[in-house]
C-alpha positions in Angstrom: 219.9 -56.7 -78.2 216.6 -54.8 -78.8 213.5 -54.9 -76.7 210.4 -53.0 -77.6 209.4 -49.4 -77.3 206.8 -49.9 -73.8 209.9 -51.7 -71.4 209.5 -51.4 -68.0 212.6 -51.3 -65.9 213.2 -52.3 -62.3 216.3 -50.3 -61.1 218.9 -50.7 -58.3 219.4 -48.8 -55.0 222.4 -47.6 -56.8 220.2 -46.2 -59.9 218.0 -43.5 -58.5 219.2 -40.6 -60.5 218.8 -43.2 -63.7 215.6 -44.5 -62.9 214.2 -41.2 -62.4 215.2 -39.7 -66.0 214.1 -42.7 -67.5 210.7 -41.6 -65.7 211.4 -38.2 -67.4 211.5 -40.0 -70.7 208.4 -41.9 -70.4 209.8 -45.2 -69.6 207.9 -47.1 -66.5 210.8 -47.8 -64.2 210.9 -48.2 -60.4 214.0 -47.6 -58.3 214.2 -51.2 -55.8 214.9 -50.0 -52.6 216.0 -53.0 -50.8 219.1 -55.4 -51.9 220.1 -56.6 -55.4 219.3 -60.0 -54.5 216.9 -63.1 -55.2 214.4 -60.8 -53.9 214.8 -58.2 -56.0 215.2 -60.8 -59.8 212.2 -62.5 -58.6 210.6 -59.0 -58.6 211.7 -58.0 -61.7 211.0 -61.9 -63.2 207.3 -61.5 -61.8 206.6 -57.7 -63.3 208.6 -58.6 -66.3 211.0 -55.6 -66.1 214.4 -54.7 -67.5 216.9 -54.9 -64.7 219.2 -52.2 -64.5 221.9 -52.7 -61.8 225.9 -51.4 -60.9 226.6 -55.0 -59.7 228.5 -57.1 -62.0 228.3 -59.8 -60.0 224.3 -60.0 -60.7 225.4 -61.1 -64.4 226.5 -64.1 -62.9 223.3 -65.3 -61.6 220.4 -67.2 -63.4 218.3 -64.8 -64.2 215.5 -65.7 -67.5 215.0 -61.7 -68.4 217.3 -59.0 -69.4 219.6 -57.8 -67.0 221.9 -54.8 -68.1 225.1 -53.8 -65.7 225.6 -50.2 -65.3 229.3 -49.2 -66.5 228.8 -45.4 -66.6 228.9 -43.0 -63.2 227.3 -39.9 -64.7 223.4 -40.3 -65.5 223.7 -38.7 -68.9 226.0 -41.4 -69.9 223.8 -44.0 -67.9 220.6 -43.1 -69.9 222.6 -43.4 -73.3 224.0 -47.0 -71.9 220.3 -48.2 -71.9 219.1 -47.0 -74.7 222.2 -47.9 -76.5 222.5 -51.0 -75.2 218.6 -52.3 -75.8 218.4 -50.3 -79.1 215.8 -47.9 -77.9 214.7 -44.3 -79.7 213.5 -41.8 -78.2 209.7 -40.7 -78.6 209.6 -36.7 -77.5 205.3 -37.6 -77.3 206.2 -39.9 -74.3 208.4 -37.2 -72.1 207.0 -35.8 -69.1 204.6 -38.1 -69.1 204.8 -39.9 -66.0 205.0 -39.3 -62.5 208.8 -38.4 -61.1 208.0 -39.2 -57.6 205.3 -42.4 -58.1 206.2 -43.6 -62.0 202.4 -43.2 -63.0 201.3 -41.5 -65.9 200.2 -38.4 -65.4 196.7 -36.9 -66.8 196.1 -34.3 -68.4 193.3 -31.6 -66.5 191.8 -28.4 -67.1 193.1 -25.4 -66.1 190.2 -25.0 -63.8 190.6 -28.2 -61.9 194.1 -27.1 -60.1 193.3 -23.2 -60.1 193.1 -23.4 -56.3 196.2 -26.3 -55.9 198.5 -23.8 -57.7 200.2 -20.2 -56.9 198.0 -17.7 -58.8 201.5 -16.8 -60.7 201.6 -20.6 -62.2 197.8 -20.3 -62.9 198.0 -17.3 -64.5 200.5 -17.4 -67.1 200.3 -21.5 -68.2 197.7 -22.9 -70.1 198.6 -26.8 -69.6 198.2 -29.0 -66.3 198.9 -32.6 -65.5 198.6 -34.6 -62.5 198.9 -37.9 -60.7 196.3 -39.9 -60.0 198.6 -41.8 -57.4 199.9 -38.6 -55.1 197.6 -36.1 -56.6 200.7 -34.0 -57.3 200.5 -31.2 -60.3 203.1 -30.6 -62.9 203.2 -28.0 -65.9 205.8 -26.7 -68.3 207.9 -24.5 -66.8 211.5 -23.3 -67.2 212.7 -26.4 -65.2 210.9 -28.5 -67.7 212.6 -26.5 -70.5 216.2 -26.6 -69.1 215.2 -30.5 -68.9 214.6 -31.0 -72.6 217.7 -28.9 -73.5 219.6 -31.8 -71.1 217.6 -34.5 -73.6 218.2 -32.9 -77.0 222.1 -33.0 -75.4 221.6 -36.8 -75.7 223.5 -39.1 -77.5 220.7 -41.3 -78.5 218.4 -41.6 -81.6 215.0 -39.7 -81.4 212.1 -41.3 -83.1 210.6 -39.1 -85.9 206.8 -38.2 -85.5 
């Protein structure tokens, strides 16, 4: 099965560390706190979303959208799953841009605007700023963010040629 490029996921209790690196990736998806039950595919039914779950059982239901069941334990493996299994490519322009903690894109600002919401260290020696409009919280490229792309280029899954 394929699904388009912009697929919003709605991800089970069980999914946090998956639902997060899908944020990483640039893929709107939000980690369902609460049960994996009528609730929560009437939730993902009314936003549209890809449900991403570790309970087979849930396959078993009547559900009109796509549901995928998680086979993999390790999130590496999880994230391949996904993108293997709805034929997704990965678009390096979309990383980092969303919000890890609130799943809305950031924005990019000015240096400037965050010179007194950073350490003078961070300020001083990076040139690029984003942040979220939701929880107002600031983000730049850093050596986390480039141990983070090694983990993606370590992938299995196709990358999207710009």
């Amino acid at each position: 099965m394929t699904i388009e490029e912009d697929a919003t996921f709605l991800a089970d209790i069980n999914l946090g560390r998956l639902s997060k690196w899908l944020r990483i990736l640039g893929y709107d998806a939000v980690l369902y706190r609460g049960r994996a039950d009528h609730a929560f595919l009437r939730k993902a039914k009314g936003e549209n979303r890809v449900i991403l779950t570790r309970k087979g059982d849930l396959a078993k239901r009547a559900f009109p959208g796509m549901l995928i069941v998680i086979e993999n334990d390790r999130v590496e493996r999880q994230v391949e799953e996904v993108f293997e299994k709805l034929g997704l490519e990965l678009s390096p322009d979309r990383c980092f841009s969303r919000c890890l903690r609130c799943n809305v894109p950031l924005k990019e600002v000015s240096r400037q605007e965050v010179q007194d919401r950073v350490s003078p260290y961070v300020f001083e020696h990076h040139a690029r700023f984003m942040t979220c409009p939701a929880c107002g919280g600031v983000f730049w490229p850093g050596t986390h963010s480039e141990n983070i792309r090694n983990r993606i280029r370590a992938l299995r899954i196709p990358f999207r040629r710009l």
